[in-house]
PDB file of N, CA, C, O and CB in Angstrom:
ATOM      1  N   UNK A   1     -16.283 306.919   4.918  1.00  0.00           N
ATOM      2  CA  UNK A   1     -15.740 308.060   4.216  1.00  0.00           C
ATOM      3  C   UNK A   1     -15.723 309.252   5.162  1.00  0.00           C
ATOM      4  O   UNK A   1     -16.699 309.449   5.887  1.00  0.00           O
ATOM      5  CB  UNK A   1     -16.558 308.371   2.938  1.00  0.00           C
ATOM      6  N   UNK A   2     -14.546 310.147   5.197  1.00  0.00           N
ATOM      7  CA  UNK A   2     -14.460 311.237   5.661  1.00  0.00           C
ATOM      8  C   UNK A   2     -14.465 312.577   4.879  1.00  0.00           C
ATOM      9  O   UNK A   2     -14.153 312.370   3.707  1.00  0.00           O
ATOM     10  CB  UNK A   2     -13.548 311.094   6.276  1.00  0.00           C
ATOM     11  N   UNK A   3     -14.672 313.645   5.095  1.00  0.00           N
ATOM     12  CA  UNK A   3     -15.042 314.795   4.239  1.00  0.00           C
ATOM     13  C   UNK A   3     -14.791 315.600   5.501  1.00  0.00           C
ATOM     14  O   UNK A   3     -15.471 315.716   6.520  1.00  0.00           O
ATOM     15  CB  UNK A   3     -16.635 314.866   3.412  1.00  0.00           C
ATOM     16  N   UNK A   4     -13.877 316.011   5.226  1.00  0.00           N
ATOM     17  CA  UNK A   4     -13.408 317.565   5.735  1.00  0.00           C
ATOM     18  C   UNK A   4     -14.016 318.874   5.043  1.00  0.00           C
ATOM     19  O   UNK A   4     -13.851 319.145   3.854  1.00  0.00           O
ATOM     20  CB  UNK A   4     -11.800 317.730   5.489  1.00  0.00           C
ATOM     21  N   UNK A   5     -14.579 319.474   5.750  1.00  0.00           N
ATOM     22  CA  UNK A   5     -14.773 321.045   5.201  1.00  0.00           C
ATOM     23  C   UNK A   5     -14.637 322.018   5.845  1.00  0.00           C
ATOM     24  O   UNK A   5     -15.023 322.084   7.012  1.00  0.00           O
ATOM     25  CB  UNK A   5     -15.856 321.382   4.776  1.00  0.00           C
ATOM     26  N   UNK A   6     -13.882 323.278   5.032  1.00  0.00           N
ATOM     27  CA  UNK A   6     -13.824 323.954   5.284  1.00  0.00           C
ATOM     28  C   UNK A   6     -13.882 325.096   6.071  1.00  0.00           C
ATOM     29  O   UNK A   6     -13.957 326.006   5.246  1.00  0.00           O
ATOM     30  CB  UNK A   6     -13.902 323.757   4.940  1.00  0.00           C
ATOM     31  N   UNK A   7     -13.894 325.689   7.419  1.00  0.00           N
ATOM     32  CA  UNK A   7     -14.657 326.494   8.546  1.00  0.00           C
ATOM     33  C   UNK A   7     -14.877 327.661   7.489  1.00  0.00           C
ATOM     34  O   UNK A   7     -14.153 327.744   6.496  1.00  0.00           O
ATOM     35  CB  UNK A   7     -13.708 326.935  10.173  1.00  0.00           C
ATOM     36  N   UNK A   8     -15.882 328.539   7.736  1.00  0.00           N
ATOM     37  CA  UNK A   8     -16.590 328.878   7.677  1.00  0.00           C
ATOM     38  C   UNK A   8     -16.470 330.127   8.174  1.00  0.00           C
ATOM     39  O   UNK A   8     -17.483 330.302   8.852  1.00  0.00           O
ATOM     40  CB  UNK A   8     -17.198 328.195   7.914  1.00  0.00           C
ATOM     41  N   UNK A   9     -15.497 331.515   8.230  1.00  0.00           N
ATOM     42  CA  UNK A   9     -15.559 332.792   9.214  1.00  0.00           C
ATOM     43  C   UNK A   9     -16.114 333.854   8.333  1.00  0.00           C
ATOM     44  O   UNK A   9     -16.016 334.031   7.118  1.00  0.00           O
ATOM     45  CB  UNK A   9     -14.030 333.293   9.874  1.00  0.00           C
ATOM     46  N   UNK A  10     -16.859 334.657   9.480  1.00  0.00           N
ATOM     47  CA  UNK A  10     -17.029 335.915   9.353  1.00  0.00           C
ATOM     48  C   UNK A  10     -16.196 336.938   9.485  1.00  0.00           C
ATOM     49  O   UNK A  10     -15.802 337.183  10.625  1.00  0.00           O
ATOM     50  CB  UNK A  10     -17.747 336.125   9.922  1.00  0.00           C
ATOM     51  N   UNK A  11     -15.678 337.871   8.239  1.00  0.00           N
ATOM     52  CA  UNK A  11     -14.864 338.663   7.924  1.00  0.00           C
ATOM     53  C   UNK A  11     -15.248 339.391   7.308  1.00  0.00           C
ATOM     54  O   UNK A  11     -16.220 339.236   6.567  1.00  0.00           O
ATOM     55  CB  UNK A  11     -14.044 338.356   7.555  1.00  0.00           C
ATOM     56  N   UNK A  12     -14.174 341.049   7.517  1.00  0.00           N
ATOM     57  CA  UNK A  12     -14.546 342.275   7.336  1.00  0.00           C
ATOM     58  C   UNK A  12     -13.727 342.902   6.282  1.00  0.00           C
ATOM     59  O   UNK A  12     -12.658 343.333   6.716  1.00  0.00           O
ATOM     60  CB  UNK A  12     -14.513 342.946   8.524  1.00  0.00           C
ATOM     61  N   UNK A  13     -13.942 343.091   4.909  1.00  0.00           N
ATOM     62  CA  UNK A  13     -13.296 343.185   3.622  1.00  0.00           C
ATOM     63  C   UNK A  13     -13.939 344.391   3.167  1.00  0.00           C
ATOM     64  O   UNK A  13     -14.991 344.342   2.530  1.00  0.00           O
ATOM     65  CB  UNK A  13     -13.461 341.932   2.647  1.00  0.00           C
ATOM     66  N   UNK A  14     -13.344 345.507   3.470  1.00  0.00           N
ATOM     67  CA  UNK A  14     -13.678 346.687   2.746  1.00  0.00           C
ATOM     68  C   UNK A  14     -15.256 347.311   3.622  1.00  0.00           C
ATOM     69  O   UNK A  14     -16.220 347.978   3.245  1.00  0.00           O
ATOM     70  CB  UNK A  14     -13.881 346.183   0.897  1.00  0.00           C
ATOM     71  N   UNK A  15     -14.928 346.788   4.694  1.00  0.00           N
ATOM     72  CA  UNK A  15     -16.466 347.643   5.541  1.00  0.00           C
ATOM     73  C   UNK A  15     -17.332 346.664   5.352  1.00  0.00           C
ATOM     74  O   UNK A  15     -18.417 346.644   5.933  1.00  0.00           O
ATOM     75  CB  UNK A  15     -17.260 349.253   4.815  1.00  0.00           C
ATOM     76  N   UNK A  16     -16.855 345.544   4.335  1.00  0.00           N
ATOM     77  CA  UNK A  16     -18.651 344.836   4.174  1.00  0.00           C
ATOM     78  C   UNK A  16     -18.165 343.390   5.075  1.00  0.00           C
ATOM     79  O   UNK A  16     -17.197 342.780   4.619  1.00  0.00           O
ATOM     80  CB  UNK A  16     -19.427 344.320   1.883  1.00  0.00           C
ATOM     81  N   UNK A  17     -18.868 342.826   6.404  1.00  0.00           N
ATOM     82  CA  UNK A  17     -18.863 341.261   6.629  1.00  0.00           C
ATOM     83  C   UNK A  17     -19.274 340.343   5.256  1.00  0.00           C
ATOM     84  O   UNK A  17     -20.040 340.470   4.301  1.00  0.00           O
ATOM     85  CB  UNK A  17     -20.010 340.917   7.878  1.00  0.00           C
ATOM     86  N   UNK A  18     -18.141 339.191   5.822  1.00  0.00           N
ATOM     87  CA  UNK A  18     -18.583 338.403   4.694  1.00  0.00           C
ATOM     88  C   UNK A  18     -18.233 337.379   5.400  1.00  0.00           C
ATOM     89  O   UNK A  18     -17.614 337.288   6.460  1.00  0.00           O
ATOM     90  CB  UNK A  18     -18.026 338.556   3.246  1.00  0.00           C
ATOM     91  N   UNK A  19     -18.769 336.495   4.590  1.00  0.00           N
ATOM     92  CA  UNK A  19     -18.309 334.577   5.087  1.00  0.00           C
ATOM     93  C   UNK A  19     -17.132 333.894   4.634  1.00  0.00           C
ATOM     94  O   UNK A  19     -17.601 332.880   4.116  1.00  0.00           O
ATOM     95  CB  UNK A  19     -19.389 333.394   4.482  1.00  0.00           C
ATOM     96  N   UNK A  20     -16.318 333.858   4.557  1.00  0.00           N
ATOM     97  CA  UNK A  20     -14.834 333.738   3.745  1.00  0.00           C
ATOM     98  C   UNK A  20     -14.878 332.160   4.738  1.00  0.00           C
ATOM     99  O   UNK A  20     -14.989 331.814   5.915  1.00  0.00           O
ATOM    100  CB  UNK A  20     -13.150 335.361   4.116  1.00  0.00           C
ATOM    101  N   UNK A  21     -14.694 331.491   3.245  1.00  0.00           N
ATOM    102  CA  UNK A  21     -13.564 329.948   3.468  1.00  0.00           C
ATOM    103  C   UNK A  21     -12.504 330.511   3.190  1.00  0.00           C
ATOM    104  O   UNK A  21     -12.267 330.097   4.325  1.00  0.00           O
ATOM    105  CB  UNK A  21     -13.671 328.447   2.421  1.00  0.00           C
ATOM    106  N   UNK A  22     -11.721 330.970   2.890  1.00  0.00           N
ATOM    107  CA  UNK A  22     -10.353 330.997   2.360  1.00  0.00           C
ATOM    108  C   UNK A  22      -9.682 330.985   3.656  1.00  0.00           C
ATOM    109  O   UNK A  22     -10.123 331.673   4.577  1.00  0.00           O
ATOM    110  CB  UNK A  22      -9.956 332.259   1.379  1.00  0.00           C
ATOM    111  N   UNK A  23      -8.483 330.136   3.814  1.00  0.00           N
ATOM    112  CA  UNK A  23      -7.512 329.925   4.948  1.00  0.00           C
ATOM    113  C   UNK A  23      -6.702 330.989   4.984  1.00  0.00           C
ATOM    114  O   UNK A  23      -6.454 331.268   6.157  1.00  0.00           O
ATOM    115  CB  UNK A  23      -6.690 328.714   4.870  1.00  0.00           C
ATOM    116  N   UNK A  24      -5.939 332.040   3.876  1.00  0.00           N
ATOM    117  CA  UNK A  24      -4.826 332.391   4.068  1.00  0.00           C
ATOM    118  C   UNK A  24      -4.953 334.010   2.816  1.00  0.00           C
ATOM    119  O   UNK A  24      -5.762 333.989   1.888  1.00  0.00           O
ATOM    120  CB  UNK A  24      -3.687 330.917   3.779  1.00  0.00           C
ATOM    121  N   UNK A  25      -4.411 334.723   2.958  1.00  0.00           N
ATOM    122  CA  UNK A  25      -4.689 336.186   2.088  1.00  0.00           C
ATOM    123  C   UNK A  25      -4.905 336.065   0.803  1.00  0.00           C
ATOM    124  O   UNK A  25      -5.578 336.867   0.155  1.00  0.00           O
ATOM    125  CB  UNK A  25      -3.572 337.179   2.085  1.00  0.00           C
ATOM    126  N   UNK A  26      -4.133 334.656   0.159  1.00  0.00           N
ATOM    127  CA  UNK A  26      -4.237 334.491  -0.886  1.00  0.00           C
ATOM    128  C   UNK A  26      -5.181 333.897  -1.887  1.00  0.00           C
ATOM    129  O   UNK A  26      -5.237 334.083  -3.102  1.00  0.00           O
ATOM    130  CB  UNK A  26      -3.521 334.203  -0.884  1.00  0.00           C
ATOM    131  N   UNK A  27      -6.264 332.775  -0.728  1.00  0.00           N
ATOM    132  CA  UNK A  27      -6.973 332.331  -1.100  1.00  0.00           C
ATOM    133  C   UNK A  27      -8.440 333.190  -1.224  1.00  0.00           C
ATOM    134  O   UNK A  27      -9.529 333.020  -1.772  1.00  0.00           O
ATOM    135  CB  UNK A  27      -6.801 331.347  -0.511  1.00  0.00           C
ATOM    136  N   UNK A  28      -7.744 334.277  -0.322  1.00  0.00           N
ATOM    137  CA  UNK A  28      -9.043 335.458  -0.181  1.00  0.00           C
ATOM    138  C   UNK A  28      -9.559 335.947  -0.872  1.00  0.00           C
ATOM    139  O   UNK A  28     -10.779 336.108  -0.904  1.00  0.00           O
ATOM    140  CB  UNK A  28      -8.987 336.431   0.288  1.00  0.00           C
ATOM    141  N   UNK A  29      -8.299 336.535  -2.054  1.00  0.00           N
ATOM    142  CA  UNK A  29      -8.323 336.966  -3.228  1.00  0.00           C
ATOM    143  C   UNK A  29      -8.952 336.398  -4.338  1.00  0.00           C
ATOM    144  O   UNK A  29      -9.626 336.823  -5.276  1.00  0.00           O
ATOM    145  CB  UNK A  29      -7.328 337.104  -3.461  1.00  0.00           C
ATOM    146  N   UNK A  30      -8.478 335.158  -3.907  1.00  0.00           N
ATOM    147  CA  UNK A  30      -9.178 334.187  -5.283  1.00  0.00           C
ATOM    148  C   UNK A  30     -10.524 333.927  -4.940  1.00  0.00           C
ATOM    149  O   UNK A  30     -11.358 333.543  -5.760  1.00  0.00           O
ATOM    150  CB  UNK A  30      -8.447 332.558  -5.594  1.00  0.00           C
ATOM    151  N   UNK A  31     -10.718 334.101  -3.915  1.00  0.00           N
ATOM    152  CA  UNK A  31     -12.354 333.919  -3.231  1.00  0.00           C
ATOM    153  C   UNK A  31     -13.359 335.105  -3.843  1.00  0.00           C
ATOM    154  O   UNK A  31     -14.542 334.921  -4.132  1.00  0.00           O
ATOM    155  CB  UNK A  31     -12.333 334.157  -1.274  1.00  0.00           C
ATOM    156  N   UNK A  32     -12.768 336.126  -3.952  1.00  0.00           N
ATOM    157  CA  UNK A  32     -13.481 337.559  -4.207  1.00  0.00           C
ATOM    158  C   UNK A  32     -13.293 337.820  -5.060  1.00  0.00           C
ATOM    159  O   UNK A  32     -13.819 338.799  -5.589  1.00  0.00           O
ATOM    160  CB  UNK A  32     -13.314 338.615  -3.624  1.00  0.00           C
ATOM    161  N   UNK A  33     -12.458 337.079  -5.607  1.00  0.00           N
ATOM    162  CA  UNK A  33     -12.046 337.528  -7.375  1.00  0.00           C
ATOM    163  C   UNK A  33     -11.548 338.728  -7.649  1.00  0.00           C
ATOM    164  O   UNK A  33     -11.811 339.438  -8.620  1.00  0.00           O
ATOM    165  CB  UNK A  33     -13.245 337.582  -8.390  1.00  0.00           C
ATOM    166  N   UNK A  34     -10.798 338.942  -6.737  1.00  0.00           N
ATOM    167  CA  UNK A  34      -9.948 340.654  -7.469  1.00  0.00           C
ATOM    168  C   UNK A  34      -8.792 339.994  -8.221  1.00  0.00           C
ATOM    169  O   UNK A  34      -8.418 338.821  -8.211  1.00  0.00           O
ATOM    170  CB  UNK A  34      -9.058 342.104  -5.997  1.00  0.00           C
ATOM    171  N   UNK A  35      -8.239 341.262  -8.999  1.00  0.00           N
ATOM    172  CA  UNK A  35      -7.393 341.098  -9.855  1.00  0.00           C
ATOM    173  C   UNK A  35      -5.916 341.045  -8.856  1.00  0.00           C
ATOM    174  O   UNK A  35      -5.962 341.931  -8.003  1.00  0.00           O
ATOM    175  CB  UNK A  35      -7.589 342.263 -10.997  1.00  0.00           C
ATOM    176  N   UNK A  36      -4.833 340.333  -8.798  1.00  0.00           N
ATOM    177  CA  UNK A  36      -4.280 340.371  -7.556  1.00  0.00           C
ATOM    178  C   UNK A  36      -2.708 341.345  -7.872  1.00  0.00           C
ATOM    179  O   UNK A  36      -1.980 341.778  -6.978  1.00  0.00           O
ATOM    180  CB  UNK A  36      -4.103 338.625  -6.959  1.00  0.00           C
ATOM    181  N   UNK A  37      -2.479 341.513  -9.375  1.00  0.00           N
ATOM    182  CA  UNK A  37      -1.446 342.074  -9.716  1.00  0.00           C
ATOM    183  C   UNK A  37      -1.411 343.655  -9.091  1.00  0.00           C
ATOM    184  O   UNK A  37      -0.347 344.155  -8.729  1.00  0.00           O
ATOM    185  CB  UNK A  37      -1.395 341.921 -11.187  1.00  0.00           C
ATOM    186  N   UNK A  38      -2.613 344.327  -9.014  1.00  0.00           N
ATOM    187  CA  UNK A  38      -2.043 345.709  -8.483  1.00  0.00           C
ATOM    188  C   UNK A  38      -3.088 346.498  -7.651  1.00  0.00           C
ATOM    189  O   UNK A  38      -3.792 347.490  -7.843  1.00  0.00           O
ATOM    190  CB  UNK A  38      -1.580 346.668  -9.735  1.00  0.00           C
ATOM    191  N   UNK A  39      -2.853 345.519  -6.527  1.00  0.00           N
ATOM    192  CA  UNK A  39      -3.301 345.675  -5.095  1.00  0.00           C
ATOM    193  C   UNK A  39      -2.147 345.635  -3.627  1.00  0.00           C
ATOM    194  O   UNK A  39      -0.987 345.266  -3.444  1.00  0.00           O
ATOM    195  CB  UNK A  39      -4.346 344.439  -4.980  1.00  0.00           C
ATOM    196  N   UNK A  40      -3.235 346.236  -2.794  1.00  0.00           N
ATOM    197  CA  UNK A  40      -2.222 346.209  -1.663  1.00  0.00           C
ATOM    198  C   UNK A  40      -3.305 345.517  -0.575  1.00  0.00           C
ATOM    199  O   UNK A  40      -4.527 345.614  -0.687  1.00  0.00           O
ATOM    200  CB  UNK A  40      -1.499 347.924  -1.182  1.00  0.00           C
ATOM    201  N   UNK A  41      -2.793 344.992   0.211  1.00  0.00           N
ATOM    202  CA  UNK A  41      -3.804 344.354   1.244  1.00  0.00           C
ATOM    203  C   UNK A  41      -3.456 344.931   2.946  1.00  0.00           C
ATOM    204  O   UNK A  41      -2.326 345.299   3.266  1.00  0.00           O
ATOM    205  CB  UNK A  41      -3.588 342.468   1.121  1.00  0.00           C
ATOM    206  N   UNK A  42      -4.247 344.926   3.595  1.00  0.00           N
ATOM    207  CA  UNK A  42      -4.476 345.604   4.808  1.00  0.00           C
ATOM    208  C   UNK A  42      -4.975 344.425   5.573  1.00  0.00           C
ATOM    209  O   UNK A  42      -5.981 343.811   5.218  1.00  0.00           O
ATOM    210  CB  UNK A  42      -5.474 346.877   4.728  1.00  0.00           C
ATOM    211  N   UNK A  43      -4.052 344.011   6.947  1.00  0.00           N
ATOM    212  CA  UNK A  43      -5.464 343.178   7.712  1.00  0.00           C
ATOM    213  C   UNK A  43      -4.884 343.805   9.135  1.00  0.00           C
ATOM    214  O   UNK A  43      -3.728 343.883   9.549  1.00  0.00           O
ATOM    215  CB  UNK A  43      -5.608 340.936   7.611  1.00  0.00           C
ATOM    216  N   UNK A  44      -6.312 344.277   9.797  1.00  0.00           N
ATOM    217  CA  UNK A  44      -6.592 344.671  10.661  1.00  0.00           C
ATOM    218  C   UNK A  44      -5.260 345.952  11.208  1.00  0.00           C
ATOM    219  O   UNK A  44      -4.446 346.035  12.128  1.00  0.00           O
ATOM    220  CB  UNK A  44      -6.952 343.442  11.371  1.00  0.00           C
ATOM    221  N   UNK A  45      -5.585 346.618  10.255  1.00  0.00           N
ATOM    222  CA  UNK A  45      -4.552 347.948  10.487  1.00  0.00           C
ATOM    223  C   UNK A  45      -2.948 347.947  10.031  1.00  0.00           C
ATOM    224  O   UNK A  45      -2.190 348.899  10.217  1.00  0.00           O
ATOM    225  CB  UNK A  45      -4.479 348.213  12.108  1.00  0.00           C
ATOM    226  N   UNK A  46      -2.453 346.237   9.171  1.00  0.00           N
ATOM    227  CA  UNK A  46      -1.081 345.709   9.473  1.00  0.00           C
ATOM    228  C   UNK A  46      -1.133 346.083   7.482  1.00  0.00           C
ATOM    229  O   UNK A  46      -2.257 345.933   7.004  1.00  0.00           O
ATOM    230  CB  UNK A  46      -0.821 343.623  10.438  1.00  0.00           C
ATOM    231  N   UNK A  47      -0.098 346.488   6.543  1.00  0.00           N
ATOM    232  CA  UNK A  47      -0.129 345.556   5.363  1.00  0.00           C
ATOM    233  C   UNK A  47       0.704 344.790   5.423  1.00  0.00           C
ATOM    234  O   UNK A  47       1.846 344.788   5.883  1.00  0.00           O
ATOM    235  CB  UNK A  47      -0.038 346.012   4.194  1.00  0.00           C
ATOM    236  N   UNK A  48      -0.280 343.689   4.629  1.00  0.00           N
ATOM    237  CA  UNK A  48       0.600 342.730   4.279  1.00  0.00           C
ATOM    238  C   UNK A  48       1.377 342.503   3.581  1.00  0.00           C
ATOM    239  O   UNK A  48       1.003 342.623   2.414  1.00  0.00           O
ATOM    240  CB  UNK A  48       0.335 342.109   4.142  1.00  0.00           C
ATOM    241  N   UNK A  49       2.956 342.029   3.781  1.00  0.00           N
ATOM    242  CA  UNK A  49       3.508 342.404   2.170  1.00  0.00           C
ATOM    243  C   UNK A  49       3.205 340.719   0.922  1.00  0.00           C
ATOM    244  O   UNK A  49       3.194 339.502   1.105  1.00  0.00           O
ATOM    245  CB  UNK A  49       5.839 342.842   2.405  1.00  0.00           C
ATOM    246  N   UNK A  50       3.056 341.439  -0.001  1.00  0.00           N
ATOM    247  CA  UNK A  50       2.747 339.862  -0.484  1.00  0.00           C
ATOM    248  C   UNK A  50       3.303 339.032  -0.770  1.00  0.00           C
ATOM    249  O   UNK A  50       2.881 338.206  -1.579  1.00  0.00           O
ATOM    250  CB  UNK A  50       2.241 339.622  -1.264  1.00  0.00           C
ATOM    251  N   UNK A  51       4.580 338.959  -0.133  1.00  0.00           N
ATOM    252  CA  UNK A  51       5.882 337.417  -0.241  1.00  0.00           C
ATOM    253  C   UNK A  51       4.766 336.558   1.241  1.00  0.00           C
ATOM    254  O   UNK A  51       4.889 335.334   1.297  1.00  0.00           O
ATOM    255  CB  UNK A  51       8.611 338.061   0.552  1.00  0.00           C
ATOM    256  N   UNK A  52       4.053 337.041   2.017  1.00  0.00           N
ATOM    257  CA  UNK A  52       3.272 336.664   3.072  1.00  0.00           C
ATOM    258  C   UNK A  52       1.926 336.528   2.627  1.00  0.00           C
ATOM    259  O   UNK A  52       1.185 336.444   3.606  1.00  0.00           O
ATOM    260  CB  UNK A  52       3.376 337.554   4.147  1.00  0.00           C
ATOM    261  N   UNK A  53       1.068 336.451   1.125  1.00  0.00           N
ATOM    262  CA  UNK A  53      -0.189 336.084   1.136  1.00  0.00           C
ATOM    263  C   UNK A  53      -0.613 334.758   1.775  1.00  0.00           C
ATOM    264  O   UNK A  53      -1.515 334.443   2.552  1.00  0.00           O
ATOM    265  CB  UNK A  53      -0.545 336.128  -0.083  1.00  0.00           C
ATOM    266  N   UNK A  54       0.744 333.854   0.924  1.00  0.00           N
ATOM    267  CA  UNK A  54       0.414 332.486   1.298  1.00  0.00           C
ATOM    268  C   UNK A  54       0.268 331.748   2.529  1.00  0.00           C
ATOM    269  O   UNK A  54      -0.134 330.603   2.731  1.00  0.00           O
ATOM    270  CB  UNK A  54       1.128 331.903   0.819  1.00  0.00           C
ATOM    271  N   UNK A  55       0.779 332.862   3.494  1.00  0.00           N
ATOM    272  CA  UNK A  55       1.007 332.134   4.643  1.00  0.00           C
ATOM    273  C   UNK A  55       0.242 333.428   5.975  1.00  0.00           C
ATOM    274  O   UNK A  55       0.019 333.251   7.173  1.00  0.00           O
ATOM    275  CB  UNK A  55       2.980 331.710   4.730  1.00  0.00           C
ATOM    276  N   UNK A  56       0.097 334.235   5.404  1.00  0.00           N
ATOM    277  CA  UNK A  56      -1.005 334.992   6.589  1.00  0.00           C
ATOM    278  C   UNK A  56      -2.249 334.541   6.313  1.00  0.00           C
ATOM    279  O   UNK A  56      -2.763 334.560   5.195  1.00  0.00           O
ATOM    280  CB  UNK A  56      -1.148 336.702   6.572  1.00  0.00           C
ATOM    281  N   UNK A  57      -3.013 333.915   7.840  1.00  0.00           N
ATOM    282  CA  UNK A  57      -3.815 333.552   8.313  1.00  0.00           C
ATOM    283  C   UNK A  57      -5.538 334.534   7.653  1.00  0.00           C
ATOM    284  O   UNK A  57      -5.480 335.735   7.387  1.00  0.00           O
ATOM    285  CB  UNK A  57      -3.209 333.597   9.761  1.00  0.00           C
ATOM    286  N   UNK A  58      -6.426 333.993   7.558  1.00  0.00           N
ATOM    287  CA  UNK A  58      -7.182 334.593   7.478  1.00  0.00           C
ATOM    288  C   UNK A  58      -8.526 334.283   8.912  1.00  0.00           C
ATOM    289  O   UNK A  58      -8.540 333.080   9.171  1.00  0.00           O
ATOM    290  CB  UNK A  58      -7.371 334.407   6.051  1.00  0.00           C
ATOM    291  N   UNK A  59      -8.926 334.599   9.256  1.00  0.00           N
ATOM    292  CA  UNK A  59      -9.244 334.102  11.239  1.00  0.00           C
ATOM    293  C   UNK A  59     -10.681 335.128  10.826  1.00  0.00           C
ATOM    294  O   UNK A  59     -10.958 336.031  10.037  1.00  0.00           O
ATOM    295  CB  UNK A  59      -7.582 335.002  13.196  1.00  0.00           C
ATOM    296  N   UNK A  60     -11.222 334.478  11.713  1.00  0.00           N
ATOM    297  CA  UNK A  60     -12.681 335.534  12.332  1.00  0.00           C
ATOM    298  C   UNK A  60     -12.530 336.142  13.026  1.00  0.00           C
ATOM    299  O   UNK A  60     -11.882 335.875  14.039  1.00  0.00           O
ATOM    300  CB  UNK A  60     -13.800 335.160  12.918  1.00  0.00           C
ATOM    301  N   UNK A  61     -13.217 337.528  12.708  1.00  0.00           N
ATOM    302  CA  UNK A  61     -13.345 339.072  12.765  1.00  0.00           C
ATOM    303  C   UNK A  61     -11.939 339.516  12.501  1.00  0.00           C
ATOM    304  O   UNK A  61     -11.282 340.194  13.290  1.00  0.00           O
ATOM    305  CB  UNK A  61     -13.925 339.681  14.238  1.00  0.00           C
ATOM    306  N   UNK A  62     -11.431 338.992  11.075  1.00  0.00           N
ATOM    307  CA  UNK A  62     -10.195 339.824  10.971  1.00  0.00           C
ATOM    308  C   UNK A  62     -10.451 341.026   9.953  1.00  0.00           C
ATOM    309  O   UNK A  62     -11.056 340.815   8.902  1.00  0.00           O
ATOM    310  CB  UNK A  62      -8.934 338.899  10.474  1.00  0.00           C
ATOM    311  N   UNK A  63     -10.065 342.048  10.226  1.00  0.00           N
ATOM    312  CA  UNK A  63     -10.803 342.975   9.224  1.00  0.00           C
ATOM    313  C   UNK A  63      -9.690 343.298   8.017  1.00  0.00           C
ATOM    314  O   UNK A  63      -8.531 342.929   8.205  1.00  0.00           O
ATOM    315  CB  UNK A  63     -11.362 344.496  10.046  1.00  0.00           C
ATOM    316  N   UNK A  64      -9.983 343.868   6.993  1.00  0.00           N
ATOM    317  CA  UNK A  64      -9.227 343.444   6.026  1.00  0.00           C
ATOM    318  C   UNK A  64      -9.752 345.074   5.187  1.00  0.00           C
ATOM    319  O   UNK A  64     -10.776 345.755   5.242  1.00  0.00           O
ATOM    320  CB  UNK A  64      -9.639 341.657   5.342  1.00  0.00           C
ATOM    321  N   UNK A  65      -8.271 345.206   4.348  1.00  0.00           N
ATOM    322  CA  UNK A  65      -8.617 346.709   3.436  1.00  0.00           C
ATOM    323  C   UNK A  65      -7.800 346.061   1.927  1.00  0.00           C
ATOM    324  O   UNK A  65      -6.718 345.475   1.900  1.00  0.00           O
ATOM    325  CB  UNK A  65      -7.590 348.652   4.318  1.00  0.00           C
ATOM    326  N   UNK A  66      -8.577 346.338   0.912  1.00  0.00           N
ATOM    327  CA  UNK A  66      -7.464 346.117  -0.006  1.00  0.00           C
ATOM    328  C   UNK A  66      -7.875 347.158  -0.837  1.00  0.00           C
ATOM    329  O   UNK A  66      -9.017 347.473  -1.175  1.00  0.00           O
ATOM    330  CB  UNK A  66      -7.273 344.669  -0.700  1.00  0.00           C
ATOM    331  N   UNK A  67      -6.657 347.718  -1.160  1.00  0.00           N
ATOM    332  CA  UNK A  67      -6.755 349.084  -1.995  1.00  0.00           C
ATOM    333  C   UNK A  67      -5.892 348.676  -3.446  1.00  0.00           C
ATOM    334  O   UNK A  67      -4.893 347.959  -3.497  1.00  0.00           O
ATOM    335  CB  UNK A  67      -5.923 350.583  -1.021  1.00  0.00           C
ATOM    336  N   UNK A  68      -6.380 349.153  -4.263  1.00  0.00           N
ATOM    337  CA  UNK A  68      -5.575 349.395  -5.565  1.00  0.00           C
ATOM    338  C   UNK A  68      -5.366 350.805  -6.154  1.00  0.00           C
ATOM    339  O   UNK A  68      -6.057 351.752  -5.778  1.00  0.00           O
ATOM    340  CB  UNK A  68      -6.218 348.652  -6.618  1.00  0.00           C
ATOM    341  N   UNK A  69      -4.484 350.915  -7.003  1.00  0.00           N
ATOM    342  CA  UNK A  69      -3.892 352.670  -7.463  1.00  0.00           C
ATOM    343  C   UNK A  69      -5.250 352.918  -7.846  1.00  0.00           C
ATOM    344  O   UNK A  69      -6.151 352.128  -8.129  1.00  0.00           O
ATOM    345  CB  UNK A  69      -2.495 353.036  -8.990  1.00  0.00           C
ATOM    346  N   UNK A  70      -5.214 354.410  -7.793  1.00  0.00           N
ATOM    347  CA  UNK A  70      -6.396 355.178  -8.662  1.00  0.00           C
ATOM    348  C   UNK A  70      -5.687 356.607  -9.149  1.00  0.00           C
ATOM    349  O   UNK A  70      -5.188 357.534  -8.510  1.00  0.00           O
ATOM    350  CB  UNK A  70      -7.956 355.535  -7.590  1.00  0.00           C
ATOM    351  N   UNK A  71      -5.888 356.339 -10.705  1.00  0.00           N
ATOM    352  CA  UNK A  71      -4.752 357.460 -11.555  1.00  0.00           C
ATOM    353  C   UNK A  71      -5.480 358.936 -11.211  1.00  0.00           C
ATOM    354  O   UNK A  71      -6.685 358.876 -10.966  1.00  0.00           O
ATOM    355  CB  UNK A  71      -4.669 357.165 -13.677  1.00  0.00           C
ATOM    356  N   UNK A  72      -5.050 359.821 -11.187  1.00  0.00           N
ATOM    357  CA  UNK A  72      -5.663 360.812 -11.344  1.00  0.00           C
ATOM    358  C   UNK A  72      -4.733 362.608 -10.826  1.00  0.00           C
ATOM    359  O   UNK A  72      -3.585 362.486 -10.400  1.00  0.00           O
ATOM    360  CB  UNK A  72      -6.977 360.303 -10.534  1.00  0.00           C
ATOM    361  N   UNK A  73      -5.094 363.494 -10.882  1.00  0.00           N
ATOM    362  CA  UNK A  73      -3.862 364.365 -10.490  1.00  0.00           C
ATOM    363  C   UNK A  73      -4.311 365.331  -9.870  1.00  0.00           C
ATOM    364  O   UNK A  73      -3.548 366.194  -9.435  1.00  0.00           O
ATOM    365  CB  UNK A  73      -3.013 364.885 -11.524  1.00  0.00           C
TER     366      UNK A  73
END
């Protein structure tokens, strides 16, 4: 039997390192459990637009910002 798993990187999500399996922006999300409808994502100074979650890379020491609206005047 073979068993593949997952690598294992250290990544930078909002200032905090973390250990992220997730392969790709999208799985990131689902990793951290944010709500994904009304966010914007940041990796390493770039946003991402999100027709590209599925397919931008998530790599070690990639640093990462995700912001959502905040109402106020």
């Amino acid at each position: 039997m073979i068993v593949f798993l997952k690598r294992v990187k250290m990544t930078v999500v909002d200032g905090k390192n973390l250990q992220m399996k997730a392969e790709n922006v999208a799985e990131m999300i689902v990793e951290l459990k944010i709500e994904k409808d009304f966010i914007a994502v940041v990796k390493n100074g770039k946003i991402v637009p999100r027709t590209r979650w599925d397919t931008e890379s998530v790599e070690k020491d990639d640093v990462f910002e995700i912001f959502s609206p905040v109402s106020g005047g």
